[in-house]
C-alpha positions as CSV (number, residue, x, y, z in Angstrom):
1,X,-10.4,-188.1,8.3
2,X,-7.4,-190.8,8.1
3,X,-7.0,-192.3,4.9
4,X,-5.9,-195.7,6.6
5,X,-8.1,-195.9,9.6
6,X,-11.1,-195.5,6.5
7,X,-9.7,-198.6,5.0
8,X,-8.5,-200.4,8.0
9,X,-12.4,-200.2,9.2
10,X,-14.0,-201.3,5.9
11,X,-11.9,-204.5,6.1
12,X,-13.3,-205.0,9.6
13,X,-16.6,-204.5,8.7
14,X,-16.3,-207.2,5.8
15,X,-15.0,-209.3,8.5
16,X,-17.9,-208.5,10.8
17,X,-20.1,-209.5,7.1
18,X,-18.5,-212.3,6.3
19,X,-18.8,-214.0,9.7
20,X,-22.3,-213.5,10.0
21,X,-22.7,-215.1,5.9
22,X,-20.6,-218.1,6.7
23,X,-22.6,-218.9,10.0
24,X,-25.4,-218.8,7.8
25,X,-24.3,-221.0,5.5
26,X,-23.0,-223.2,8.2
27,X,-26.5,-223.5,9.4
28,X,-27.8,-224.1,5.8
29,X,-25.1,-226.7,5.5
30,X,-25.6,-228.5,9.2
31,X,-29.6,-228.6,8.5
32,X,-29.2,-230.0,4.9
33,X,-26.8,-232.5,5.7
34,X,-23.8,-231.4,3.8
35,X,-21.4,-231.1,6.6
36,X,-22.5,-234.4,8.0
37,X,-21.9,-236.1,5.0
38,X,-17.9,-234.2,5.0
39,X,-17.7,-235.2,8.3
40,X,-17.8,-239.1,7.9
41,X,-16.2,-239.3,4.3
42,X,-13.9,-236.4,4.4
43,X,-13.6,-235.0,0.7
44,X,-15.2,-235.1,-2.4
45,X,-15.8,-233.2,-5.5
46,X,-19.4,-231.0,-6.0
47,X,-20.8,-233.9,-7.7
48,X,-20.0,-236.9,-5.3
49,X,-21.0,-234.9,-2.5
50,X,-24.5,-233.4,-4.6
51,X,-25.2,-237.1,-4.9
52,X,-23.8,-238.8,-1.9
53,X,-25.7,-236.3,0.4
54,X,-28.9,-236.1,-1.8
55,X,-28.5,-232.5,-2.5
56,X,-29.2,-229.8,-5.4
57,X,-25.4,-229.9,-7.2
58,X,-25.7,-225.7,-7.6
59,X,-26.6,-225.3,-3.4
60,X,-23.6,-227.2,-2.9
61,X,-20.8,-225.5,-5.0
62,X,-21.4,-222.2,-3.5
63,X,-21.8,-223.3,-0.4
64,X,-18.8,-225.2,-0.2
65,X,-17.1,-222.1,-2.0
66,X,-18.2,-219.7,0.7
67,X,-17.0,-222.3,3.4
68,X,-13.6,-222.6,1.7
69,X,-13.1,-218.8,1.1
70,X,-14.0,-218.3,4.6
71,X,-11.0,-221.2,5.6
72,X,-13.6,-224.1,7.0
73,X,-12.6,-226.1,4.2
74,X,-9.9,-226.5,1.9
75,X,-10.0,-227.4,-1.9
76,X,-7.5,-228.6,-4.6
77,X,-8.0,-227.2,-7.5
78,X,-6.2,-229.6,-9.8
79,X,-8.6,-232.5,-8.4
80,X,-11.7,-229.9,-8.0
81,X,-12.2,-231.8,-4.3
82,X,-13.4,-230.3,-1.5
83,X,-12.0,-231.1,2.0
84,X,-12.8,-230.9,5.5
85,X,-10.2,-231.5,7.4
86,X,-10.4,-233.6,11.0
87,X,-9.0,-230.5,13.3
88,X,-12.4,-228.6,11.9
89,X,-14.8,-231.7,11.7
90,X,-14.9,-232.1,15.4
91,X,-16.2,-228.7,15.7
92,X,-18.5,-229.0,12.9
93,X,-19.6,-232.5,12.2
94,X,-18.7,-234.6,15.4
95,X,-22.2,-234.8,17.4
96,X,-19.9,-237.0,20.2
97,X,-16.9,-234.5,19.9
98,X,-16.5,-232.3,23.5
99,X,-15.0,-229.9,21.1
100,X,-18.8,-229.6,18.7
101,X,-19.7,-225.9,18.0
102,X,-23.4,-227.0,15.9
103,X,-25.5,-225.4,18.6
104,X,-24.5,-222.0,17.4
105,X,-25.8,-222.8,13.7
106,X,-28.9,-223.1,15.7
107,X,-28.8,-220.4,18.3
108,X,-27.0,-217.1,15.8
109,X,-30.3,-217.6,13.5
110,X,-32.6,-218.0,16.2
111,X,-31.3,-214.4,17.8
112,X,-31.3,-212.8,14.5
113,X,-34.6,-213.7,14.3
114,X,-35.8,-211.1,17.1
115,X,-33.6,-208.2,16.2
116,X,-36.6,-206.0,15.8
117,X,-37.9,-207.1,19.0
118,X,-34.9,-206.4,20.6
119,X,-33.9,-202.7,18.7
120,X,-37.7,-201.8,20.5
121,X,-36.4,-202.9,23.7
122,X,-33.5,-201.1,23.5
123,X,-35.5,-198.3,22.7
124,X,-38.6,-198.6,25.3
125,X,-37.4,-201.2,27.4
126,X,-38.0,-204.6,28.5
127,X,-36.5,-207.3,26.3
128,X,-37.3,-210.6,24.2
129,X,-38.5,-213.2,26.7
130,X,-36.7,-216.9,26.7
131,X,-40.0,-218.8,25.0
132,X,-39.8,-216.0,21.9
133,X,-36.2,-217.5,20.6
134,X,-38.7,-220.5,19.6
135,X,-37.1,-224.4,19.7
136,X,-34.4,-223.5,18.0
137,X,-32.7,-222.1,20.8
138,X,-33.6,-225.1,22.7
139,X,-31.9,-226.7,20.5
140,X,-29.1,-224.9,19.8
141,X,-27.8,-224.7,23.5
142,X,-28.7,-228.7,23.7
143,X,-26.1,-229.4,20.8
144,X,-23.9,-226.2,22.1
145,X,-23.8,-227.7,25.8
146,X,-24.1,-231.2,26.0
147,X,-21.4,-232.5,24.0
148,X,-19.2,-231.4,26.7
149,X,-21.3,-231.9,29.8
150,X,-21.6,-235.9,28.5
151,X,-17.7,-235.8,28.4
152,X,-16.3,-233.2,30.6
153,X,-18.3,-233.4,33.0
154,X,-17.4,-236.8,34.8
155,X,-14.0,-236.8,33.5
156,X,-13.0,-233.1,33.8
157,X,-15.7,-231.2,36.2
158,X,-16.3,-233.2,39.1
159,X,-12.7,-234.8,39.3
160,X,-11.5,-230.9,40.0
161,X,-13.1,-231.0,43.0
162,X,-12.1,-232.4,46.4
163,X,-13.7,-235.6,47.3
164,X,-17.2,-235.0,45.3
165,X,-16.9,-238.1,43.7
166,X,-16.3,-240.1,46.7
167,X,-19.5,-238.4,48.2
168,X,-21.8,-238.7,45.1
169,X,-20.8,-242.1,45.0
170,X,-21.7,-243.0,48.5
171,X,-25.4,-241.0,47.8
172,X,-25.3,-237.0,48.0
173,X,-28.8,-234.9,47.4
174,X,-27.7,-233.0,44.0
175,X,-29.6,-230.0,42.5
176,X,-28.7,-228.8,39.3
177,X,-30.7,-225.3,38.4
178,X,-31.0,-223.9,34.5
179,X,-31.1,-227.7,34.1
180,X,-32.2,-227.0,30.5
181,X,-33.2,-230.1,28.6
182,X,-31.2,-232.2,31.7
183,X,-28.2,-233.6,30.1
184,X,-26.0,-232.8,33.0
185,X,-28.9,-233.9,35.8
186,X,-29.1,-236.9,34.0
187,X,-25.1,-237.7,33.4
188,X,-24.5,-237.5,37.2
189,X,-27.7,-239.5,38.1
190,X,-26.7,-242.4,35.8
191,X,-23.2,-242.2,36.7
192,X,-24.3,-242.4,40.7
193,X,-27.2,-244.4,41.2
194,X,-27.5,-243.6,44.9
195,X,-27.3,-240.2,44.7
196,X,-30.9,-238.3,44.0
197,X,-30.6,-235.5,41.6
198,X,-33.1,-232.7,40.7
199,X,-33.1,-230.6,37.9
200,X,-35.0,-227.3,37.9
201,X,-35.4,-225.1,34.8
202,X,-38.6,-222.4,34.3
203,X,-38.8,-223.8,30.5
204,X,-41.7,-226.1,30.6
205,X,-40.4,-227.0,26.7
206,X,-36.9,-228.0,27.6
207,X,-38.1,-229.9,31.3
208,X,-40.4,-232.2,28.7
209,X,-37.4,-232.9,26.6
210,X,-35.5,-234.0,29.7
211,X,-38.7,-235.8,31.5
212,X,-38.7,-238.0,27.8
213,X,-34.9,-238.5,27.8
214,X,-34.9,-239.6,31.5
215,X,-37.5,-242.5,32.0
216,X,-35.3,-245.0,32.4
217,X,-33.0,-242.9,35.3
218,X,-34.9,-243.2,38.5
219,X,-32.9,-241.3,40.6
220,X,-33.6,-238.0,38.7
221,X,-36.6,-235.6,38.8
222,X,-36.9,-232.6,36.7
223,X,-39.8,-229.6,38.0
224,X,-40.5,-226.4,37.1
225,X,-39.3,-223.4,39.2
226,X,-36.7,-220.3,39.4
227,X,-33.9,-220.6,40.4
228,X,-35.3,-218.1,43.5
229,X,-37.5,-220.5,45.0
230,X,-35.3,-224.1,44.8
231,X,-36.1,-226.9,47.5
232,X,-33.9,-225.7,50.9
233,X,-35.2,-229.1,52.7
234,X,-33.8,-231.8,52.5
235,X,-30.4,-229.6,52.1
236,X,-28.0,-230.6,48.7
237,X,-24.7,-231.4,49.2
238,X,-23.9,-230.3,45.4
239,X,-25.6,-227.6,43.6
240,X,-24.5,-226.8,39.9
241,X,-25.2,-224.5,37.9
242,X,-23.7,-224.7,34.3
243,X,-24.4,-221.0,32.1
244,X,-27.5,-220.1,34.3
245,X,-26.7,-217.4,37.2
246,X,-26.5,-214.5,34.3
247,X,-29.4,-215.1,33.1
248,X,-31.2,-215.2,36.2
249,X,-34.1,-212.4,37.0
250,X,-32.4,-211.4,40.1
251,X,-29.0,-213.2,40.2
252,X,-27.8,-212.3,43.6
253,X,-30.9,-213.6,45.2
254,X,-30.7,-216.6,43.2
255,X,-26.9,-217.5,44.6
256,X,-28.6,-216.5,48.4
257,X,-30.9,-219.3,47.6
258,X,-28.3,-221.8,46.7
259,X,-26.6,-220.3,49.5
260,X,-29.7,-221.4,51.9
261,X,-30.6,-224.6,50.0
262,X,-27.0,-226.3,50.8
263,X,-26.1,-228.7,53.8
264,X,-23.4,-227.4,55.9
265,X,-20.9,-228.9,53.8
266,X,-22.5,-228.4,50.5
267,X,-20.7,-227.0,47.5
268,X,-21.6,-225.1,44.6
269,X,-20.8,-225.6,41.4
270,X,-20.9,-222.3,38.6
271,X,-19.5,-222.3,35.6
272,X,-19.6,-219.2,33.4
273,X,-18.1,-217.4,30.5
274,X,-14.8,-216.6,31.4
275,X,-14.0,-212.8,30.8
276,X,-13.1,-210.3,32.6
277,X,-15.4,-207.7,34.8
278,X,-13.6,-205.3,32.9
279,X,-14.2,-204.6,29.5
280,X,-10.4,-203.3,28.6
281,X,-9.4,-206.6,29.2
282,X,-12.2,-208.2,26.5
283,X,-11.3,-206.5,23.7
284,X,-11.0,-209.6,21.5
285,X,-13.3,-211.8,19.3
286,X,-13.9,-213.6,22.4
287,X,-14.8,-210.7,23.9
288,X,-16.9,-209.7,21.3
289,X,-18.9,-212.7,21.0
290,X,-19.7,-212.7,24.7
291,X,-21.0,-209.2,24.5
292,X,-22.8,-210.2,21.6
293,X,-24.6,-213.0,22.7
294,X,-25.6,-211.1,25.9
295,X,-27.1,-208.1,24.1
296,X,-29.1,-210.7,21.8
297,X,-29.8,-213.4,24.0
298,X,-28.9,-213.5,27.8
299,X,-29.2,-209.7,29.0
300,X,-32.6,-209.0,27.1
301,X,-34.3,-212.4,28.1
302,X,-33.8,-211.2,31.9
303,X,-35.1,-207.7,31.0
304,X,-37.9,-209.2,29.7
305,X,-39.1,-210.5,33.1
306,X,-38.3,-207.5,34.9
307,X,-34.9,-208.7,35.9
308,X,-31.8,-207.6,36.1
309,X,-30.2,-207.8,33.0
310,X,-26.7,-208.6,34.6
311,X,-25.4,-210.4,31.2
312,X,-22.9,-212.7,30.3
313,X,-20.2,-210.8,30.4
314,X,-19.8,-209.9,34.3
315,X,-17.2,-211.8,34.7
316,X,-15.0,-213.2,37.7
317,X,-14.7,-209.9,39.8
318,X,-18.1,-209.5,39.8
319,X,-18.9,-212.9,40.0
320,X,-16.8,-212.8,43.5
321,X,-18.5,-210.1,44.7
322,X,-21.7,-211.6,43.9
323,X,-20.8,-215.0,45.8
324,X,-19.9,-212.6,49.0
325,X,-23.1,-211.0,49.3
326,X,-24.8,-213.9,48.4
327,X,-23.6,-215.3,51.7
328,X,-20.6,-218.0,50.3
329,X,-17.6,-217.7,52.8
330,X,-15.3,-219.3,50.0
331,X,-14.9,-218.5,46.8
332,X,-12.4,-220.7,44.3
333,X,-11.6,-220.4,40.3
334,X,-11.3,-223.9,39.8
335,X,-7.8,-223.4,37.7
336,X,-7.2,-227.1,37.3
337,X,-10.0,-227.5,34.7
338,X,-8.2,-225.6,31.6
339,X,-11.5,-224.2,29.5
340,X,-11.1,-221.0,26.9
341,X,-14.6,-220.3,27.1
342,X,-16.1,-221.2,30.6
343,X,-14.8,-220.4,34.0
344,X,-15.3,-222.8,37.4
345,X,-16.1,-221.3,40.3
346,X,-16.6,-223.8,43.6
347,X,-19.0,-221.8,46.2
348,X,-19.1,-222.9,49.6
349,X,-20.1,-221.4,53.0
C-alpha cells in the first residue's frame, strides 16, 4: 500500500469527523442560545458570555473551543475573547439573513437519528418515511428555507421571470405543491392580494403550522394532497415548486400533473439542487453533501412509499429530460437568478 495515500486518507477522514462534531456542537450551541447571544453582541470572553447567555461556564469554553478550532469563530488569546465575526453570523445567528444555514443544526441530527432505520433499508428495502424524521425536520427545512423564500423570492425569483409579476398583480390562480409549513404560499398571497394561492403538502404536521401562520391571509388555502392528484380545474397560471419534485413518489407523473393542472399560458416554477446528472462533475463538498442528504433524507423517504427514490442529486440533464416526458414544450435554467446551491428551471407547455 502507499505510504501517502494512507496518510492523505486519515486526514480526510478527520475531516469527514470533525465536520460531523462541529455540526453537533453547532446544534448544541443554536438550541442553548450561545450563538444567539454572539450573534447580537459579537465577542466576549467564557465568562461574559456563560453569564450573559445564562449558561454552564464549562459547556461554553469547549464549545466555543471546538467552534474556533474548527474556524466558525476566532479568539485572541491575549484578551481570552471569543469572536464571531459578521461574514459567519449571518449564516449562523441572523434568523432574517437570506444567507441563514440554522435549519441544518436541525435537520443533520434529525437524519442521524434514523441511521439504523435506514442501514435496514439499505439492506431489505424500503426506506424511512417523511413523519419518522419527527418535528425537527419540520423544523429544520422551515429555518433552512424560509429565510430566503421571505427575501428572494419577491425580489430575486419572481422578477426572473417574464411578466409574472404583472400577472400576479392583476390576479393569477397560483399553486404551490411541497408547500411545507407555507412560507412561500403565504409570501406571494400577501404580496398579491388578488391573486388566490393554494398550497398542497401530504404533511398534515407542517399544513397546521401554515393554516396557524396564515389566518389573517385570505387569499391562501393550504390542503392535503400529492403532488399526483393537484386541482387541474380551475387551471393555475403559476405553479411552483421549491425542493419538492425529487422527493416525489413518482416524479415524472407528478410534473404530468402540473403539466395538466396549468392554463394555456401557465408556467412552472422548480427550483432544485443544482448539480450535475453526472456524478464526475460532483465530486466536491457540494457534491458530497447533496449525495448525502439524499441517501439520509430525500431518496429513502420516497422509497419508503414505494416510490421512486429519484434523489436530490439528478440534476439538470435529467431534470430536462424529465420536463420532456412530462409533457413541457419549454424548458429554461433561469441563469439570471445567481444561486450556488439551487437551480431555476421555468416549465412551460
Amino acid at each position: 500500500m502507499d505510504r501517502d495515500r494512507i496518510e492523505a486518507f486519515l486526514d480526510r477522514f478527520v475531516g469527514y469527523a470533525s465536520g460531523a462534531t462541529t455540526m453537533g456542537l453547532l446544534a448544541v450551541a443554536d438550541r442553548c442560545g450561545l450563538l444567539a447571544w454572539l450573534g447580537e453582541h459579537g465577542s466576549g470572553s467564557v465568562d461574559e458570555i456563560s453569564d450573559g447567555a445564562g449558561l454552564e461556564a464549562r459547556y461554553v469554553e469547549e464549545i466555543l473551543s471546538g467552534l474556533t478550532a474548527a474556524g466558525a469563530l476566532e479568539y485572541d488569546p491575549a484578551t481570552s475573547m471569543f469572536t464571531l465575526p459578521p461574514e459567519h453570523a449571518v449564516f449562523l445567528a441572523s434568523e432574517t439573513s437570506p444567507y441563514f444555514m440554522g435549519g441544518w443544526m436541525d435537520m443533520m441530527p434529525s437524519v442521524m437519528s434514523q441511521i439504523d432505520g435506514i442501514a435496514q433499508a439499505a439492506k431489505h428495502g424500503g426506506g424511512v418515511g417523511f413523519e419518522e424524521f419527527g418535528k425537527g425536520m419540520i423544523r429544520g427545512i422551515d429555518r433552512g428555507n424560509g429565510p430566503s423564500q421571505r427575501i428572494f423570492l419577491l425580489k430575486r425569483w419572481l422578477p426572473a421571470v417574464p411578466r409574472l409579476v404583472e400577472k400576479l398583480e392583476s390576479g393569477a390562480n397560483v399553486a404551490d405543491v411541497g408547500c411545507g409549513v407555507g412560507t412561500a404560499a403565504i409570501v406571494i398571497a400577501r404580496e398579491f392580494p388578488k391573486a388566490m394561492v393554494t398550497g398542497y403538502d401530504i404533511s398534515e404536521e407542517s399544513l397546521a403550522v401554515a393554516r396557524s401562520r396564515s389566518q389573517d391571509v385570505e387569499n391562501v388555502t393550504f390542503t392535503a394532497s400529492a403532488v399526483e392528484a393537484i386541482a387541474v380545474d380551475p387551471p393555475f397560471d403559476l405553479v411552483t415548486a421549491f425542493d419538492v419534485i425529487h422527493d416525489l413518489v413518482d416524479p415524472l407523473a407528478g410534473m404530468a400533473r402540473i403539466r395538466e393542472s396549468l392554463a394555456p399560458d401557465g408556467q412552472f416554477l422548480m427550483m432544485e439542487p443544482n448539480v450535475s446528472s453526472n456524478l464526475e462533475d460532483n465530486l466536491d463538498p457540494h457534491g458530497a453533501l447533496v449525495y448525502g442528504i439524499s441517501a439520509l433524507h430525500c431518496m429513502t423517504q420516497s422509497l419508503a412509499r414505494g416510490g421512486e427514490g429519484l434523489g436530490a442529486a439528478w440534476g439538470r440533464q435529467r431534470a430536462e429530460d424529465y420536463a420532456q416526458r412530462a409533457g413541457f414544450g419549454s424548458f429554461q435554467p433561469l441563469e439570471s437568478i445567481e444561486n450556488k446551491f439551487s437551480a431555476f428551471y421555468l416549465l412551460s407547455a
